[in-house]
BATORSE-527403 format. One record per atom (N, C-alpha, C): atom name; residue number from 1; residue in one letter; x, y, z. Coordinates in steps of 0.02 Angstrom, whole numbers, plus 50000, padded with zeros to 5 digits. Example, Ala and Ser with C-alpha at 12.3 -4.5 7.8 and 13.67 -1.06 7.14 Angstrom:
<mardrens>
mardren a N k 1 r A east 50660 north 49716 up 50390
mardren a CA k 1 r A east 50615 north 49775 up 50390
mardren a C k 1 r A east 50660 north 49835 up 50390
mardren a N k 2 r S east 50642 north 49888 up 50354
mardren a CA k 2 r S east 50684 north 49947 up 50357
mardren a C k 2 r S east 50645 north 50002 up 50394
</mardrens>
This chain:
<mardrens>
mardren a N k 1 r X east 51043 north 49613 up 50176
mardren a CA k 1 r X east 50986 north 49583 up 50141
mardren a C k 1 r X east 50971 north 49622 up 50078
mardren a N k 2 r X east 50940 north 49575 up 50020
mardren a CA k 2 r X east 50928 north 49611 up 49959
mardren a C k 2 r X east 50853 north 49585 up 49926
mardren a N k 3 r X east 50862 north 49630 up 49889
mardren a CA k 3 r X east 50779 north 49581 up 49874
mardren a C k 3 r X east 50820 north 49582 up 49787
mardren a N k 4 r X east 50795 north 49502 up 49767
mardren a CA k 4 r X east 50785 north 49483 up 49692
mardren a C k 4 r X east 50744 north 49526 up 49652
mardren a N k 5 r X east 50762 north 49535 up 49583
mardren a CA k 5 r X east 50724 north 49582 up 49549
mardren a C k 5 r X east 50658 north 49542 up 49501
mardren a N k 6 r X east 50667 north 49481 up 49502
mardren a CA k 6 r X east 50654 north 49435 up 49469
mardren a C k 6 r X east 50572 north 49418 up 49527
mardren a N k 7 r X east 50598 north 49385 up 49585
mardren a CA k 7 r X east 50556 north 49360 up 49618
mardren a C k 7 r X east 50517 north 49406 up 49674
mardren a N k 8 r X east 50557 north 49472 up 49682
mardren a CA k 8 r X east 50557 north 49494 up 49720
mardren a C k 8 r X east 50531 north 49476 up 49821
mardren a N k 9 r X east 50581 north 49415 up 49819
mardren a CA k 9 r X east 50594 north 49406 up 49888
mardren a C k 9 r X east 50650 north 49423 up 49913
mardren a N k 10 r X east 50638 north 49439 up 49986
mardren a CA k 10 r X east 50690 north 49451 up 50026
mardren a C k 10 r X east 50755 north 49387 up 50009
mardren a N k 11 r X east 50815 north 49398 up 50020
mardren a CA k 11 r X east 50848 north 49345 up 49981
mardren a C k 11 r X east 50943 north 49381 up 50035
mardren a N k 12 r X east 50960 north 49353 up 50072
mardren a CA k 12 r X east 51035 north 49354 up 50094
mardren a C k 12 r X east 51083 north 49358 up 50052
mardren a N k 13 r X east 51147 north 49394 up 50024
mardren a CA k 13 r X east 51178 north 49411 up 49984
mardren a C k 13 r X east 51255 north 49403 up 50005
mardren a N k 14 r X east 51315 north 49349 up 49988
mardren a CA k 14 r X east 51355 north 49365 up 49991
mardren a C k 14 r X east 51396 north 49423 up 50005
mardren a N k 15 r X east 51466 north 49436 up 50004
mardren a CA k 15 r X east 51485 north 49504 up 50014
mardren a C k 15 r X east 51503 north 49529 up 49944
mardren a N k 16 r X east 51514 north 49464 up 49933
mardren a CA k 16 r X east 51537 north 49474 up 49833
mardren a C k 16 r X east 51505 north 49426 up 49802
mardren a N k 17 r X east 51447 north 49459 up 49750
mardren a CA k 17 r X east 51428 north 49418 up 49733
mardren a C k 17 r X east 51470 north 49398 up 49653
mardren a N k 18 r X east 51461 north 49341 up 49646
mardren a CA k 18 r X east 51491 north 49285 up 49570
mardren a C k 18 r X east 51434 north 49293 up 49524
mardren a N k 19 r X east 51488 north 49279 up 49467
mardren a CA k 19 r X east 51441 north 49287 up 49387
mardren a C k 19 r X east 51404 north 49233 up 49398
mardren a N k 20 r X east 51415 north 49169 up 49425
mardren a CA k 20 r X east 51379 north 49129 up 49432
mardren a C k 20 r X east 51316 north 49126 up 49470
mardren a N k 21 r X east 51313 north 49173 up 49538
mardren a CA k 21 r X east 51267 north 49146 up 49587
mardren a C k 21 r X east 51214 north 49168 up 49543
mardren a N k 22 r X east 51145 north 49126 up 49597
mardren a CA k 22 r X east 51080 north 49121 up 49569
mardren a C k 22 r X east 51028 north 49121 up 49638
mardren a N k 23 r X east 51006 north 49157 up 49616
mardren a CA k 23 r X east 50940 north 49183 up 49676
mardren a C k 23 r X east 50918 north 49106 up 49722
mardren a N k 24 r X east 50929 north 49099 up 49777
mardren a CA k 24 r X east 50894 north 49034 up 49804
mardren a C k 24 r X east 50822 north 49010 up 49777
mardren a N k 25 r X east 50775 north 49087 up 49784
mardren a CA k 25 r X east 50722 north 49070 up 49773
mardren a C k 25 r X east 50710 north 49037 up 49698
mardren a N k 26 r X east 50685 north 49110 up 49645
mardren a CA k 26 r X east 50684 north 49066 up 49577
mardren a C k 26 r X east 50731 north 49047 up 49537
mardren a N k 27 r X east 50817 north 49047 up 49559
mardren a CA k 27 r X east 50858 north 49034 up 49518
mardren a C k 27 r X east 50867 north 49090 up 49457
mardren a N k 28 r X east 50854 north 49148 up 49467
mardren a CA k 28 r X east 50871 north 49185 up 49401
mardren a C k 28 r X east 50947 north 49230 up 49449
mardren a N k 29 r X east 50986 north 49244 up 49367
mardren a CA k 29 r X east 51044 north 49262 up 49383
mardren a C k 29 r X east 51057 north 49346 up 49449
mardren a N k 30 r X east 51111 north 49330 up 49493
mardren a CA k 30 r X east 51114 north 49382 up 49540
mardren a C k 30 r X east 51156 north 49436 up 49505
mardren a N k 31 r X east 51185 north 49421 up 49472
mardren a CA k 31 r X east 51257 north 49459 up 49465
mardren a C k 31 r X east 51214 north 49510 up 49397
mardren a N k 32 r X east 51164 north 49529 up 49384
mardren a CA k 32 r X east 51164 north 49570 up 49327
mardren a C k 32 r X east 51136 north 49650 up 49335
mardren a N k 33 r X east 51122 north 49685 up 49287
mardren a CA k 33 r X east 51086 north 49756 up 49257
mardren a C k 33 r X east 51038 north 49763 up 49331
mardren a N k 34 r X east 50975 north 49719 up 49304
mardren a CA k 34 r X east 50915 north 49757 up 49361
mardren a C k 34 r X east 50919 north 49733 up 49442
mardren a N k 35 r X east 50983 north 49710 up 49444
mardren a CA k 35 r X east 51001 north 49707 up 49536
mardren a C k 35 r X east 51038 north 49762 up 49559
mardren a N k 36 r X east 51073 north 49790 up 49508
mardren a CA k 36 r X east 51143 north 49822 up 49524
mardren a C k 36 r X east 51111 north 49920 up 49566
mardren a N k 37 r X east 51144 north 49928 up 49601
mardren a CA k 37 r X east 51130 north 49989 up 49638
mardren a C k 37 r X east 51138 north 50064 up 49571
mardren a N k 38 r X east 51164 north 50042 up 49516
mardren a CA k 38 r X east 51157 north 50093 up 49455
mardren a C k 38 r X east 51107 north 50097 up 49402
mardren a N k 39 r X east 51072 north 50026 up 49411
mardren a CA k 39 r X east 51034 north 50020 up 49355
mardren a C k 39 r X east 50973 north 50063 up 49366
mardren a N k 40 r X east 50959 north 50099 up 49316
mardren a CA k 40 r X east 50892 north 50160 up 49318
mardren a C k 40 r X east 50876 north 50163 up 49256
mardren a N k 41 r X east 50818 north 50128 up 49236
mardren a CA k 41 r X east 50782 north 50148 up 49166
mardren a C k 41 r X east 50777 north 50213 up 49125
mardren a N k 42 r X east 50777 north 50248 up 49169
mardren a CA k 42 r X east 50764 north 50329 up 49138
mardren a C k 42 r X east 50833 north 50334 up 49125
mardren a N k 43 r X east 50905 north 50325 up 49151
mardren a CA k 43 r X east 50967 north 50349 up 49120
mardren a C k 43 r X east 50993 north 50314 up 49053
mardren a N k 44 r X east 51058 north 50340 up 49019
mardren a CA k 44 r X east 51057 north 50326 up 48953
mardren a C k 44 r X east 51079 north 50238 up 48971
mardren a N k 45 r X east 51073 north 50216 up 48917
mardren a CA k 45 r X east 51095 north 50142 up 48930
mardren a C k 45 r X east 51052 north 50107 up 48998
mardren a N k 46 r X east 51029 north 50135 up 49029
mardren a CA k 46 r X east 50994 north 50125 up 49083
mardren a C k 46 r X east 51038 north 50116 up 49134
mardren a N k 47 r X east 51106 north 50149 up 49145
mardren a CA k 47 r X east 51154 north 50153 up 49204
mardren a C k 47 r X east 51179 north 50218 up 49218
mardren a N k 48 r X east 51172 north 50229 up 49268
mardren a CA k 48 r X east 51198 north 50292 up 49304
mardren a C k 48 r X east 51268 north 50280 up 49318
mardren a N k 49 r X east 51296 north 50244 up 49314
mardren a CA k 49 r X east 51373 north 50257 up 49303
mardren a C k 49 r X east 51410 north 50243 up 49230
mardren a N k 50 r X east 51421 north 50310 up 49248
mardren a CA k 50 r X east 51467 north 50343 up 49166
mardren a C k 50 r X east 51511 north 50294 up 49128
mardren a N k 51 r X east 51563 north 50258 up 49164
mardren a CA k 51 r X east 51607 north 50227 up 49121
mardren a C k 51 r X east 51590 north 50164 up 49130
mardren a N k 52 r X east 51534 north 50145 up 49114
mardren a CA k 52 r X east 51518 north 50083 up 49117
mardren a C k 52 r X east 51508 north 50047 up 49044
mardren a N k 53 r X east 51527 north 50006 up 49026
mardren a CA k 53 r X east 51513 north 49989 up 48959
mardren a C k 53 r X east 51447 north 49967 up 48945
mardren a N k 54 r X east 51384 north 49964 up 48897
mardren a CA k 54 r X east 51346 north 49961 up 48890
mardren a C k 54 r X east 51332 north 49877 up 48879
mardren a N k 55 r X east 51276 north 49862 up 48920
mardren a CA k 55 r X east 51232 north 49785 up 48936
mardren a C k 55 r X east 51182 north 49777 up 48892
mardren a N k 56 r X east 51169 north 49744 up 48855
mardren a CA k 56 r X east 51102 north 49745 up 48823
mardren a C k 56 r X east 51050 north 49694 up 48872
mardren a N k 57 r X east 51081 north 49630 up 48868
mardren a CA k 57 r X east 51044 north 49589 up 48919
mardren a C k 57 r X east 51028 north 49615 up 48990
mardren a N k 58 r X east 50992 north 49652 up 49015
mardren a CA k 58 r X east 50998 north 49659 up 49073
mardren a C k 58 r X east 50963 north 49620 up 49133
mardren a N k 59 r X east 50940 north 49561 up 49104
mardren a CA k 59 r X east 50906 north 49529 up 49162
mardren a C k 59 r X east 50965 north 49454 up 49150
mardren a N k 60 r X east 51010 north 49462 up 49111
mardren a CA k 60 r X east 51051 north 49425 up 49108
mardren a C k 60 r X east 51140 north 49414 up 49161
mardren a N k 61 r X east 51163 north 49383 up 49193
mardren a CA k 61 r X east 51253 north 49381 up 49211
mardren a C k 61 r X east 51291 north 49418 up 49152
mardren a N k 62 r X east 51315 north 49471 up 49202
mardren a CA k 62 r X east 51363 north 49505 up 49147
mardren a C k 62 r X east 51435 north 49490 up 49187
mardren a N k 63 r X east 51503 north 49556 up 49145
mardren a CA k 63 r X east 51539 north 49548 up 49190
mardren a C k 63 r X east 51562 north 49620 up 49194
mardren a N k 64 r X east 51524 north 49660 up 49220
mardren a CA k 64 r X east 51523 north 49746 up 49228
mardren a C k 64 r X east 51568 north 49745 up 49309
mardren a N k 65 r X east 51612 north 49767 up 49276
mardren a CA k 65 r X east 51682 north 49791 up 49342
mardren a C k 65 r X east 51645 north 49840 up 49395
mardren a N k 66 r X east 51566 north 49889 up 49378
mardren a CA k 66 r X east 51549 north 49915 up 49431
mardren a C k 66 r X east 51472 north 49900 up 49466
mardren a N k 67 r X east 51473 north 49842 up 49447
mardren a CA k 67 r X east 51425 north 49798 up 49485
mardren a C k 67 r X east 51408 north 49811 up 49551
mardren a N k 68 r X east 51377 north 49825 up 49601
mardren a CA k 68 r X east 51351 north 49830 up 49681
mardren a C k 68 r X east 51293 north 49805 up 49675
mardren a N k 69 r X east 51275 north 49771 up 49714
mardren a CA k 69 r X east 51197 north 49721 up 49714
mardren a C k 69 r X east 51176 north 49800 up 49762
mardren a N k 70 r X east 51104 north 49801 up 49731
mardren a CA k 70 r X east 51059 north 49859 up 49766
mardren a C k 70 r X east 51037 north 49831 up 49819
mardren a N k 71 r X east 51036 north 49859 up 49888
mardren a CA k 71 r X east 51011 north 49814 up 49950
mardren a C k 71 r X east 50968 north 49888 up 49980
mardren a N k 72 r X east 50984 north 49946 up 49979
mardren a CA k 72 r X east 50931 north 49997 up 50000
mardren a C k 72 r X east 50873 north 50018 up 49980
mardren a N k 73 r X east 50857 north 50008 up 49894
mardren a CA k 73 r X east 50805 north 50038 up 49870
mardren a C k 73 r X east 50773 north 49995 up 49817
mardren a N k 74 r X east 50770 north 49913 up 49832
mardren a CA k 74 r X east 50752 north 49869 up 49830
mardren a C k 74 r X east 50667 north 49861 up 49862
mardren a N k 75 r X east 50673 north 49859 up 49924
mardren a CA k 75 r X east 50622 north 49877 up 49937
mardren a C k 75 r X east 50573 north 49932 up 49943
mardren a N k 76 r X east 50601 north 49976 up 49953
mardren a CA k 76 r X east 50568 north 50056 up 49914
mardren a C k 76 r X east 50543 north 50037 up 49852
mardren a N k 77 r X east 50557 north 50021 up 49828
mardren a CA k 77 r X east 50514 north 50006 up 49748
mardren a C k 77 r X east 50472 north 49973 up 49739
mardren a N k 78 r X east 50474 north 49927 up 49802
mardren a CA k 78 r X east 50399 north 49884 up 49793
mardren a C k 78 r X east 50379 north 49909 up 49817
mardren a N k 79 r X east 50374 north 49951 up 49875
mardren a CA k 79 r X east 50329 north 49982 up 49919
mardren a C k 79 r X east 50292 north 50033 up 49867
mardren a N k 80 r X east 50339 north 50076 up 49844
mardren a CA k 80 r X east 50319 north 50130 up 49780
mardren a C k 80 r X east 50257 north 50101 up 49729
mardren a N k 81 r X east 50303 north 50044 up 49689
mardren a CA k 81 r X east 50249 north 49992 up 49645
mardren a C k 81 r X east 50177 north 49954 up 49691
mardren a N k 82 r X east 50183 north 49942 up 49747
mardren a CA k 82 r X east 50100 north 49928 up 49779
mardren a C k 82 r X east 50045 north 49994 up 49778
mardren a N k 83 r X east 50098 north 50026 up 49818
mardren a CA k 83 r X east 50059 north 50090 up 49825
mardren a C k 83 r X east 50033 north 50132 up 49745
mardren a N k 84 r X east 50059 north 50144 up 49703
mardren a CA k 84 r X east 50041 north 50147 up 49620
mardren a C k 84 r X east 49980 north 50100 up 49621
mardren a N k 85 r X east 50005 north 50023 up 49621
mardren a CA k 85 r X east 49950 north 49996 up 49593
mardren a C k 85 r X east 49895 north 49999 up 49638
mardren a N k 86 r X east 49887 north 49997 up 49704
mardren a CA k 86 r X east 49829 north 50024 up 49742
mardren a C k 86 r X east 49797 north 50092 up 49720
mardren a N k 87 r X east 49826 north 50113 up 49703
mardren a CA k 87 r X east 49787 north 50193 up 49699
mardren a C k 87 r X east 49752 north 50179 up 49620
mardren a N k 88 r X east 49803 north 50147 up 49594
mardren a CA k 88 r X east 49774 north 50137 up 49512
mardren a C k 88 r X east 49686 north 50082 up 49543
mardren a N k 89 r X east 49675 north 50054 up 49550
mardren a CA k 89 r X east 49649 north 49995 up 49571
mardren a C k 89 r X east 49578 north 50028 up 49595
mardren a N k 90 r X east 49609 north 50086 up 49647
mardren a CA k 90 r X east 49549 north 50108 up 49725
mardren a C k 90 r X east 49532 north 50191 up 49614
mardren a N k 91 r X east 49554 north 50197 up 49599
mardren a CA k 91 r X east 49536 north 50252 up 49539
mardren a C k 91 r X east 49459 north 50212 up 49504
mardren a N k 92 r X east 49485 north 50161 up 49458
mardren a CA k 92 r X east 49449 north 50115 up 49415
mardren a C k 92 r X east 49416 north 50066 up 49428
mardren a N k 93 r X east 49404 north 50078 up 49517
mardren a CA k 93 r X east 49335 north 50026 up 49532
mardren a C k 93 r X east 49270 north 50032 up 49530
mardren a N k 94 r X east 49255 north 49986 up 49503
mardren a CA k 94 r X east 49173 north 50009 up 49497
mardren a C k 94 r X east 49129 north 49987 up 49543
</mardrens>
């Protein structure tokens, strides 16, 4: 299981995913940048793997030879991002 970066729902994942597939839920592309198990904003190009050629589109279908759909820390991040915005929220209430 993986979660979409787009919709962020739980979402079943081929074993390989295609340049083509598209999220059941909102239809935005599977195969790109902010699904992939390398993609990290803070690194250069925003990929942690070195010989990767550089994406500009990243919420776009590419065709990056080291593609892995992220399925572990998918949800860690939302959990991370609630918990942020709760604390931001429980700070600036009046």
């Amino acid at each position: 299981m993986g979660v979409c970066h787009s919709c962020r729902k739980e979402i079943s994942v081929p074993r390989i995913i295609g340049r083509r597939d598209m999220c059941p839920v909102c239809g935005d592309d599977l195969r790109c940048c902010r699904n992939c198990r390398f993609y990290d904003e803070r690194a250069y190009n925003q990929c942690r793997e070195s010989q990767a050629e550089r994406v500009l589109e990243k919420e776009r279908s590419n065709f990056c030879d080291y593609f892995v759909f992220n399925e572990s820390d998918a949800g860690q991040a939302t959990a991370f991002e609630t918990a942020a915005r709760d604390g931001l929220e429980a700070l600036f209430k009046k």
